[in-house]
C-alpha positions as CSV (number, residue, x, y, z in Angstrom):
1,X,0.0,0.0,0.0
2,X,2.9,2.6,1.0
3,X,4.5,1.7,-2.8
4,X,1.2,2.7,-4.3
5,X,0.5,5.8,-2.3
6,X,4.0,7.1,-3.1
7,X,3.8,6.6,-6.4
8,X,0.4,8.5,-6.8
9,X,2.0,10.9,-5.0
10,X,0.0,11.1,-1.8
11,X,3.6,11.3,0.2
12,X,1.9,12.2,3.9
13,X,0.3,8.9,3.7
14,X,3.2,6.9,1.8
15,X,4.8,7.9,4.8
16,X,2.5,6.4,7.2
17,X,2.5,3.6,5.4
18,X,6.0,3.2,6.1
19,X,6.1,3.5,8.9
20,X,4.0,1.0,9.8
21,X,5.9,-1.2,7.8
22,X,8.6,-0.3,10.0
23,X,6.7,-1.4,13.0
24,X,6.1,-4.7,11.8
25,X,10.0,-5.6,10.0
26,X,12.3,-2.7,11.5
27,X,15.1,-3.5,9.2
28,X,13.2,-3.4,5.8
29,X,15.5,-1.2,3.7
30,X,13.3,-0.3,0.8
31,X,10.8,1.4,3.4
32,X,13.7,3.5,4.9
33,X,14.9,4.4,1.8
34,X,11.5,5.9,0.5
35,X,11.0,7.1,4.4
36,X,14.1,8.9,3.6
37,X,13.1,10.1,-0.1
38,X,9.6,11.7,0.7
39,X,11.2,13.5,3.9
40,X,13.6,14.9,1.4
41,X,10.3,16.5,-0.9
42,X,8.6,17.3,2.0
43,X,8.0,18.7,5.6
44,X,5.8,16.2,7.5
45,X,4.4,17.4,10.9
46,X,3.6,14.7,12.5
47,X,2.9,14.0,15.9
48,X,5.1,10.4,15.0
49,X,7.6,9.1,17.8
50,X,10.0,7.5,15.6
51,X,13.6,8.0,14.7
52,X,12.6,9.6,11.3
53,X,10.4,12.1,12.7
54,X,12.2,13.3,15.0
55,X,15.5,13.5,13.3
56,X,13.9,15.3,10.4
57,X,12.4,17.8,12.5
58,X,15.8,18.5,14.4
59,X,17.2,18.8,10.7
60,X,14.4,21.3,9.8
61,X,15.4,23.4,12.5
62,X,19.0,24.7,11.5
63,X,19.3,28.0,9.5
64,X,20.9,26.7,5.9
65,X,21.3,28.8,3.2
66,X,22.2,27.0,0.2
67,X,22.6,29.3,-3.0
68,X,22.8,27.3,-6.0
């Protein structure tokens, strides 16, 4: 279900999804990998307790300036 919401580009739920995949097999690579890809597109605030969450919204936190 995750794959599938991903790919129609419903990323808040893909995440979900993944993360309940991660509850079930905690070392399932292909599910942290796209955990990893949608938290790169977007800014999920979630009330989540989970490593992802929390380090992205550490990471979200510091002042970058990137200028490409």
């Amino acid at each position: 279900m995750a794959l599938t919401f991903y790919e129609s580009g419903d990323l808040k739920l893909s995440y979900i999804k993944f993360i309940g995949v991660l509850k079930i097999n905690k070392v399932n690579k292909k599910a942290k990998e796209n955990i990893i890809k949608i938290l790169n597109s977007i800014n999920i605030k979630l009330n989540i307790n989970n490593p992802f969450n929390l380090a992205n919204n550490e990471l979200q936190k510091l002042p970058i300036s990137i200028d490409f």
